[in-house]
VOVEX-643613 format. One record per atom (N, C-alpha, C, O, CB): x, y, z; residue in one letter; atom name; residue number from 0; chain. Coordinates in nm, 4 decimals. Glycine has a CB too. Example, Ala and Ser with C-alpha at 12.3 -4.5 7.8 and 13.67 -1.06 7.14 Angstrom:
BEGIN
1.3190:-0.5690:0.7800:A:N:0:A
1.2300:-0.4500:0.7800:A:CA:0:A
1.3200:-0.3300:0.7800:A:C:0:A
1.4236:-0.3319:0.8465:A:O:0:A
1.1308:-0.4473:0.9046:A:CB:0:A
1.2850:-0.2250:0.7080:S:N:1:A
1.3670:-0.1060:0.7140:S:CA:1:A
1.2900:0.0030:0.7870:S:C:1:A
1.3409:0.1138:0.8039:S:O:1:A
1.4084:-0.0598:0.5725:S:CB:1:A
This chain:
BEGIN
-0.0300:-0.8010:-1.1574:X:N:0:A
-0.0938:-0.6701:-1.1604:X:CA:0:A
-0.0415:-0.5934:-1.2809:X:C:0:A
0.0745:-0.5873:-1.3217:X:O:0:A
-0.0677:-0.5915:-1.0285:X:CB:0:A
-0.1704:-0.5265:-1.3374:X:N:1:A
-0.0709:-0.4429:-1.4875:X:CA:1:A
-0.1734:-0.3040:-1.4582:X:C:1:A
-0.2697:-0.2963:-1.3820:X:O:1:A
-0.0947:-0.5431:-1.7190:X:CB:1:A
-0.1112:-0.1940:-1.5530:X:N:2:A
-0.1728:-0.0992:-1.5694:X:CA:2:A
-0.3124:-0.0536:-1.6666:X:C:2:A
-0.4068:0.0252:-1.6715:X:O:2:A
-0.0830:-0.0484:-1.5870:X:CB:2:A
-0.2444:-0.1705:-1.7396:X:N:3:A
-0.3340:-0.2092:-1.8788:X:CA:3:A
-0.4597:-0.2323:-1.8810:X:C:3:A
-0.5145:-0.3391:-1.8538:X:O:3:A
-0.2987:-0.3193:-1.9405:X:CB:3:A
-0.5147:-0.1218:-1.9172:X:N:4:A
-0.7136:-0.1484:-1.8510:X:CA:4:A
-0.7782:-0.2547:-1.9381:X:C:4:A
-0.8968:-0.2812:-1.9183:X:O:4:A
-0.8461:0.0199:-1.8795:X:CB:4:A
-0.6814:-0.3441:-2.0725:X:N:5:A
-0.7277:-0.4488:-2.1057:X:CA:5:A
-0.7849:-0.5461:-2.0158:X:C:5:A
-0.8914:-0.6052:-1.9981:X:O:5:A
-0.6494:-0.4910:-2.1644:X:CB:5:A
-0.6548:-0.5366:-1.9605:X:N:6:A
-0.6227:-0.6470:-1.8572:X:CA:6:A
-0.7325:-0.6657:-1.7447:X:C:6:A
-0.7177:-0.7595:-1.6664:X:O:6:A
-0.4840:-0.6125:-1.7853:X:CB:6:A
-0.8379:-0.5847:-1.7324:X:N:7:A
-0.9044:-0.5529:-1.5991:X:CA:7:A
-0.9593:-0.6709:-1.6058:X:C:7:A
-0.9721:-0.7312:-1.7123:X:O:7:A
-1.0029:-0.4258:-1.5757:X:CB:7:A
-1.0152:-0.7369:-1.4401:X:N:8:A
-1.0806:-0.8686:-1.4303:X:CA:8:A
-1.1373:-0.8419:-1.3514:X:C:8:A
-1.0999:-0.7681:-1.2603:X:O:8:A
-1.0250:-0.9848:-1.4138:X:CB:8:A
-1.3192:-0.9294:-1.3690:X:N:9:A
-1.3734:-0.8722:-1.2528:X:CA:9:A
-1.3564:-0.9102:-1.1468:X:C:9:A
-1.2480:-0.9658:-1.1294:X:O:9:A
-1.4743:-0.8642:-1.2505:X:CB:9:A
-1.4388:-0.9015:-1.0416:X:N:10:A
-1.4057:-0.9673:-0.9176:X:CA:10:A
-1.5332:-1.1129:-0.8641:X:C:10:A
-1.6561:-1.1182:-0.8616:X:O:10:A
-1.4026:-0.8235:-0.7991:X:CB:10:A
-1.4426:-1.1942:-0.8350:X:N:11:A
-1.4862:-1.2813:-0.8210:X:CA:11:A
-1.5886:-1.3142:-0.6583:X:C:11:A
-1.5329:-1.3317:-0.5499:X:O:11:A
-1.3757:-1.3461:-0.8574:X:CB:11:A
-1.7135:-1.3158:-0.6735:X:N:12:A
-1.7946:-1.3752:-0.4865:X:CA:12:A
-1.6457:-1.4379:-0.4009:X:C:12:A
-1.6172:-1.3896:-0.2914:X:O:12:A
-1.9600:-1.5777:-0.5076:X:CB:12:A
-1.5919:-1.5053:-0.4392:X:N:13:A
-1.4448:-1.5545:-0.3800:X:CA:13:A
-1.4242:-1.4663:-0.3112:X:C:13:A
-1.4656:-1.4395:-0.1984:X:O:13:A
-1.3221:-1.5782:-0.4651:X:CB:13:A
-1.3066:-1.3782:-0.4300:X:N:14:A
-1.2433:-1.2926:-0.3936:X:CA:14:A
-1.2904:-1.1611:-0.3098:X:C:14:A
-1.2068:-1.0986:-0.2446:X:O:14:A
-1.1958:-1.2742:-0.4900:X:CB:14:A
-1.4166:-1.1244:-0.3135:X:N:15:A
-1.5043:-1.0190:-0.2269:X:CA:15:A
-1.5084:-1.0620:-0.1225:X:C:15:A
-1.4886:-0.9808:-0.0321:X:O:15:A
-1.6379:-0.9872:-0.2588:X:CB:15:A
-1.5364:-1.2127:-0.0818:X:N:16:A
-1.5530:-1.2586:0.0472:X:CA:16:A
-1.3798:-1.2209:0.0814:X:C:16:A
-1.3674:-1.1201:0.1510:X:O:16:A
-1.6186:-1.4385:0.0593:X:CB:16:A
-1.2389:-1.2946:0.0379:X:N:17:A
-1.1606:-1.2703:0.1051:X:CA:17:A
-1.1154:-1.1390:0.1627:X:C:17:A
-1.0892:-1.1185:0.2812:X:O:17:A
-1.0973:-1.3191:0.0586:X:CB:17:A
-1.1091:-1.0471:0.0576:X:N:18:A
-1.1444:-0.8569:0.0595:X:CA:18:A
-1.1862:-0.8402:0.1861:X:C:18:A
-1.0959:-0.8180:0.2668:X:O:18:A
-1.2819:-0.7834:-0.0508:X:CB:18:A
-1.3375:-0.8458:0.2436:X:N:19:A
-1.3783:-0.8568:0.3756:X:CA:19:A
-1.2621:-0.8991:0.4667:X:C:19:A
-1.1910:-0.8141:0.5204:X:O:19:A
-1.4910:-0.9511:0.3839:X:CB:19:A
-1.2446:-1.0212:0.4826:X:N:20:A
-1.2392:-1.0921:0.5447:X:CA:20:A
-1.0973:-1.0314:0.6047:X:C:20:A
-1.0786:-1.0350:0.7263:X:O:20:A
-1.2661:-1.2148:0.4869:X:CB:20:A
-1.0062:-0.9802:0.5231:X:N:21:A
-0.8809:-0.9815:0.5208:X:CA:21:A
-0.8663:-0.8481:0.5339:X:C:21:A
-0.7541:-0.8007:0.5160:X:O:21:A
-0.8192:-1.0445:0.4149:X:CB:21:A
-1.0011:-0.7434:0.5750:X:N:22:A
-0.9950:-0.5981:0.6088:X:CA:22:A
-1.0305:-0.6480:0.7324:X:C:22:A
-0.9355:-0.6672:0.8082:X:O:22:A
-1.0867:-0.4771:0.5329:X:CB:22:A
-1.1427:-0.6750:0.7749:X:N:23:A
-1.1932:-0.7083:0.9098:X:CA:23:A
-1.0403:-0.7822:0.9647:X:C:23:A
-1.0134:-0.7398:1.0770:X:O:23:A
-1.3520:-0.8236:0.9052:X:CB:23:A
-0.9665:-0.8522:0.9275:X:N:24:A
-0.8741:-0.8729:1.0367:X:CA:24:A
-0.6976:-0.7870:1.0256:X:C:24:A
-0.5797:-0.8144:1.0480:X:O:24:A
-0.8637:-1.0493:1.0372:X:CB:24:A
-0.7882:-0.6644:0.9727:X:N:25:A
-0.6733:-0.5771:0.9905:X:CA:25:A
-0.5350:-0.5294:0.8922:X:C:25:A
-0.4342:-0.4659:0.9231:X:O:25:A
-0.6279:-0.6335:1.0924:X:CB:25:A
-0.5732:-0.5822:0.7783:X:N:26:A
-0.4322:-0.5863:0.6697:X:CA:26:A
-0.4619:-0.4572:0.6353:X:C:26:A
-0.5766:-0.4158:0.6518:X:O:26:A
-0.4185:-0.7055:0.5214:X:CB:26:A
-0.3425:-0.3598:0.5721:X:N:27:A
-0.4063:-0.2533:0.5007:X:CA:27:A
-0.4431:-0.2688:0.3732:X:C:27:A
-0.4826:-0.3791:0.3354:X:O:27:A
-0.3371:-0.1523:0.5005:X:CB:27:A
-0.4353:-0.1490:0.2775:X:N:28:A
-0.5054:-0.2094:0.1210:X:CA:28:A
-0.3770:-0.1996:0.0575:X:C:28:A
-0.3926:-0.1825:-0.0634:X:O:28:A
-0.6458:-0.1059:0.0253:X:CB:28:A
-0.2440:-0.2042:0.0948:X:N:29:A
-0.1701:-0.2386:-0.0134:X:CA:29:A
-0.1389:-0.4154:0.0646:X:C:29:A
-0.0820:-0.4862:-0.0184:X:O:29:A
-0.0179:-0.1093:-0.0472:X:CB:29:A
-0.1588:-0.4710:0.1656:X:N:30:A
-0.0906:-0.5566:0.1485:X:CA:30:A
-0.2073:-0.6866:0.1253:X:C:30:A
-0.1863:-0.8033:0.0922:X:O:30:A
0.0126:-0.5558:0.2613:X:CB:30:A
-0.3568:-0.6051:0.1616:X:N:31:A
-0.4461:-0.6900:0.0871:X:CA:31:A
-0.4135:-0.7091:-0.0899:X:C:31:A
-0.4199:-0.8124:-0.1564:X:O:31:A
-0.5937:-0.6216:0.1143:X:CB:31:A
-0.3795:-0.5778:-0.1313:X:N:32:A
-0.3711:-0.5894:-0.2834:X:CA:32:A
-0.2750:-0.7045:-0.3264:X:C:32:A
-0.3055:-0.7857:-0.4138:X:O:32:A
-0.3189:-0.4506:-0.3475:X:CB:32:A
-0.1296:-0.7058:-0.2429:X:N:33:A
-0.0656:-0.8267:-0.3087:X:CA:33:A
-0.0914:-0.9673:-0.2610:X:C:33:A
-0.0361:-1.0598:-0.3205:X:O:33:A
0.0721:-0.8114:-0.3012:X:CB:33:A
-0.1568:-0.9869:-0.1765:X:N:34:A
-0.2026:-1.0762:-0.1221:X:CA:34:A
-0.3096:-1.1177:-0.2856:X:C:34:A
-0.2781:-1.2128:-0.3571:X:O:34:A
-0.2691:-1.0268:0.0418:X:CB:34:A
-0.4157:-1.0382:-0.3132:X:N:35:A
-0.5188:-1.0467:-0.3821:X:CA:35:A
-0.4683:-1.0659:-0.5229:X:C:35:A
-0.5451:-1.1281:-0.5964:X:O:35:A
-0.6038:-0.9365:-0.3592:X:CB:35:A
-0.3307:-1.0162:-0.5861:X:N:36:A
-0.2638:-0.9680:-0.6950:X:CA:36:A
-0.3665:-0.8274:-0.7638:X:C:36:A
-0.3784:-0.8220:-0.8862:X:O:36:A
-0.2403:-1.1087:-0.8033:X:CB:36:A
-0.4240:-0.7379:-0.6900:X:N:37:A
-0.4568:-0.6499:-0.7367:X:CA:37:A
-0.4039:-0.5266:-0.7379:X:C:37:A
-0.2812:-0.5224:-0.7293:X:O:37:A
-0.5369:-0.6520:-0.7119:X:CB:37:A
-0.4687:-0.4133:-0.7470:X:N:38:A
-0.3601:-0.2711:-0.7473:X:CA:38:A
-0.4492:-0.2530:-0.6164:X:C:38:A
-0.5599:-0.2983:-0.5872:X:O:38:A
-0.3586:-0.1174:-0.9034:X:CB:38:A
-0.3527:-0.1632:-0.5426:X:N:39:A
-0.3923:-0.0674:-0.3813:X:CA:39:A
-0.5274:-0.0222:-0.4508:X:C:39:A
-0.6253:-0.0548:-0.3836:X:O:39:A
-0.2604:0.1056:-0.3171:X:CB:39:A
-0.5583:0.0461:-0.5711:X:N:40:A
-0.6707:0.1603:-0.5596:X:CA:40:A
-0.7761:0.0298:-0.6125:X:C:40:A
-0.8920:0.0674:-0.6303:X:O:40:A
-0.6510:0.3374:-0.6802:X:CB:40:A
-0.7559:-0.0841:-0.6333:X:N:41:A
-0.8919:-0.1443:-0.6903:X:CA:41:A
-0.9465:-0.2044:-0.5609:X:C:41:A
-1.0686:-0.2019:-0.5455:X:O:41:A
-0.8744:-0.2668:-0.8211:X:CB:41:A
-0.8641:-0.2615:-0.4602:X:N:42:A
-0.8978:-0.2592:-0.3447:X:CA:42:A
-0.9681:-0.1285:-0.2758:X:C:42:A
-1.0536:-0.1743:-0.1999:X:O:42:A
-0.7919:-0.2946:-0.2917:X:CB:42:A
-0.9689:-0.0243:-0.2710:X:N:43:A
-0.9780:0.0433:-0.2293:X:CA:43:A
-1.1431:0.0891:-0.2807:X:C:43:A
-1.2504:0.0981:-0.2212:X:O:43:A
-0.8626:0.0998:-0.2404:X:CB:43:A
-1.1108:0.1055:-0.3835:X:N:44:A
-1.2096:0.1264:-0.5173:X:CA:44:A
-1.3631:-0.0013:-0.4238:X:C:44:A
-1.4777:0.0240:-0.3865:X:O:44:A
-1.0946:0.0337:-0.7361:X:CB:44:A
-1.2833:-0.1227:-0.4218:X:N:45:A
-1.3964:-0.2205:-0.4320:X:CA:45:A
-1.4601:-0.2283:-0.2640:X:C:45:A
-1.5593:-0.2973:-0.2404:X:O:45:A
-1.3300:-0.3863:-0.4976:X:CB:45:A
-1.3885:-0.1479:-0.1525:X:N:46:A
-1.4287:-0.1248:-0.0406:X:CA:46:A
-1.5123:0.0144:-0.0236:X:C:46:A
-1.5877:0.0592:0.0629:X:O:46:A
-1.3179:-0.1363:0.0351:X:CB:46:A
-1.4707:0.0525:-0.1268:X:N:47:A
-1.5943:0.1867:-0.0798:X:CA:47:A
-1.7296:0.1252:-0.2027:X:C:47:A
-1.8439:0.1707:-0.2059:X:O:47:A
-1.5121:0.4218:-0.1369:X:CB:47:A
-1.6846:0.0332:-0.2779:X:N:48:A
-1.8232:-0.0070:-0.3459:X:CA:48:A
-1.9451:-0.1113:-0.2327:X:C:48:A
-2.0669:-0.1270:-0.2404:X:O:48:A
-1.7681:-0.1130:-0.5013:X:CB:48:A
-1.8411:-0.1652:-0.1345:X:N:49:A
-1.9264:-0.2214:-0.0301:X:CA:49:A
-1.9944:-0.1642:0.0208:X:C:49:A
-2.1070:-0.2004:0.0548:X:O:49:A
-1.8866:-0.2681:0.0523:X:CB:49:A
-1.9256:-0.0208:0.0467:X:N:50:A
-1.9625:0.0638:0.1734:X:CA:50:A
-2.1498:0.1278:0.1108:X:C:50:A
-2.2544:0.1161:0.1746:X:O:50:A
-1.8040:0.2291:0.2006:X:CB:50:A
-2.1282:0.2028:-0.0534:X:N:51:A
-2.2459:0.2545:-0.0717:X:CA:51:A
-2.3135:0.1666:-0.1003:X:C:51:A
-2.4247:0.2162:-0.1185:X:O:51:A
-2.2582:0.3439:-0.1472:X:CB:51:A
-2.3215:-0.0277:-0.1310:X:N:52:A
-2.4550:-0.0785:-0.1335:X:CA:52:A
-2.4635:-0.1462:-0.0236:X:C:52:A
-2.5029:-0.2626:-0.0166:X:O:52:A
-2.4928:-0.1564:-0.2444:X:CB:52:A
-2.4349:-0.0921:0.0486:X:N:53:A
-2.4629:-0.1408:0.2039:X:CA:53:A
-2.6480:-0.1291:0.1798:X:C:53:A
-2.6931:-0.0252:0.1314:X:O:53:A
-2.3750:-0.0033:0.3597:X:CB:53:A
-2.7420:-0.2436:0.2182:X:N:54:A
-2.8341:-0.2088:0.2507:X:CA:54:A
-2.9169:-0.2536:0.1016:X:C:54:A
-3.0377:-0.2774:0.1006:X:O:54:A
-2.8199:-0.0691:0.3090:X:CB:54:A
-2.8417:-0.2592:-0.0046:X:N:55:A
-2.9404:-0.2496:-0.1214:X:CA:55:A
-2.9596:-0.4380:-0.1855:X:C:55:A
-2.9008:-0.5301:-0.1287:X:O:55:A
-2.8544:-0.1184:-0.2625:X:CB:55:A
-3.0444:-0.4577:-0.2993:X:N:56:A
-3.0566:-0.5708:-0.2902:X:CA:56:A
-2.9982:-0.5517:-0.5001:X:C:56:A
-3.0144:-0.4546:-0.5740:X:O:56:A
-3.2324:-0.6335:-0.2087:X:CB:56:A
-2.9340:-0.6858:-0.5301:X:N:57:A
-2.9047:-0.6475:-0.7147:X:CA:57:A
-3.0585:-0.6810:-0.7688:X:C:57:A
-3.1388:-0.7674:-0.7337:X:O:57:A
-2.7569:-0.7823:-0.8190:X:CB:57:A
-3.0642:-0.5953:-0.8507:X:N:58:A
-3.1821:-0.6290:-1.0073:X:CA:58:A
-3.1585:-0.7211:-1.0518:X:C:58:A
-3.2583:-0.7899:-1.0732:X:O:58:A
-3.1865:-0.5463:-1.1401:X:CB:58:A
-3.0510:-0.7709:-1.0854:X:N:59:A
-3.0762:-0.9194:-1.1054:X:CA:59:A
-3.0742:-1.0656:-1.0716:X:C:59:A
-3.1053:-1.1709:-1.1272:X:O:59:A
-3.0454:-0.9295:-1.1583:X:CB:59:A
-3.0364:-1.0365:-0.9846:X:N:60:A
-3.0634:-1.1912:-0.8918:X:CA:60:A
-3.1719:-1.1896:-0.7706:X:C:60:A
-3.2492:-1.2810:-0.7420:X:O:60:A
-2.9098:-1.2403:-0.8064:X:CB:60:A
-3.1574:-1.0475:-0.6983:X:N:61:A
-3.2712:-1.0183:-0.6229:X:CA:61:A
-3.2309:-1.0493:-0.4989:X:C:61:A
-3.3089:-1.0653:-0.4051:X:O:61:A
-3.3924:-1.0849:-0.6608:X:CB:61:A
-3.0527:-1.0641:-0.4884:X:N:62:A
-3.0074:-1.1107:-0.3241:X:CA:62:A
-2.8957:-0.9803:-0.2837:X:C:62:A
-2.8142:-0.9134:-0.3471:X:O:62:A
-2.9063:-1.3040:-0.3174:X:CB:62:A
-2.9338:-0.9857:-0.1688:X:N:63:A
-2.8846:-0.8719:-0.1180:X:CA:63:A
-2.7095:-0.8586:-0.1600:X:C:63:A
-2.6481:-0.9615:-0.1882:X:O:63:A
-2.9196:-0.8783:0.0460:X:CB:63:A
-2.6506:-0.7445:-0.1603:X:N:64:A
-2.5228:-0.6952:-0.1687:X:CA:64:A
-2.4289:-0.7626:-0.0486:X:C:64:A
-2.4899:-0.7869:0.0555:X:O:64:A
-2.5323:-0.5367:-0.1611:X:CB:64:A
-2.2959:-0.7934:-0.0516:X:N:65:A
-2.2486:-0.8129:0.0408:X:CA:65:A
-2.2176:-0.6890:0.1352:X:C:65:A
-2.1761:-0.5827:0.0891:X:O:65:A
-2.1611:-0.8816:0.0046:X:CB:65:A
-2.2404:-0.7100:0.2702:X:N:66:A
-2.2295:-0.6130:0.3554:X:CA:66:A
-2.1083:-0.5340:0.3943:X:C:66:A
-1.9982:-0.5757:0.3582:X:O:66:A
-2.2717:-0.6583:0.4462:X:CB:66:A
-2.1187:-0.4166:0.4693:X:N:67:A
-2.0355:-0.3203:0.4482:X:CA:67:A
-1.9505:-0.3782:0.6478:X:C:67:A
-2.0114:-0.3654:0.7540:X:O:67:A
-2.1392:-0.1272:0.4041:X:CB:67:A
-1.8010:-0.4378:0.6316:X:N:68:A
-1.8268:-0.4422:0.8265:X:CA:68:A
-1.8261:-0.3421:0.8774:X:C:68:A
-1.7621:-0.2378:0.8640:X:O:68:A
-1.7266:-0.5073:0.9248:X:CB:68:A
-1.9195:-0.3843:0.9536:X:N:69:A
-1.9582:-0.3298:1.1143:X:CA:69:A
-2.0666:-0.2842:1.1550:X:C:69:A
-2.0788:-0.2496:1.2725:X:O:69:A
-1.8919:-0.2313:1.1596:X:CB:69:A
């Protein structure tokens, strides 16, 4: 993990699925983050990005967003 916004990487279908996976069974977002090697707020950041395309489909592939649980 760095501060260095060089450094930023995106996120991988992988890694979004584990994100889920590893909120739904209860971790908080700092210990998802080291689990993930990310920072607390990009976790955080990338769970409220679930939350508002809950429902929507991407422009470019045309398949729905991964869902928001519950």
């Amino acid at each position: 993990m760095s501060n260095n916004r060089l450094e930023i990487r995106p996120w991988s279908p992988e890694e979004e699925l584990q994100l889920l996976a590893l909120f739904d069974g209860g971790m908080t977002a700092s210990e998802i983050s080291q689990r993930l090697g990310r920072t607390r707020l990009a976790v955080y950041g990338r769970l409220q990005r679930f939350r508002k395309q809950q429902g929507r489909v991407s422009r470019t592939n045309g398949r729905a967003f991964a869902q928001w649980p519950g």
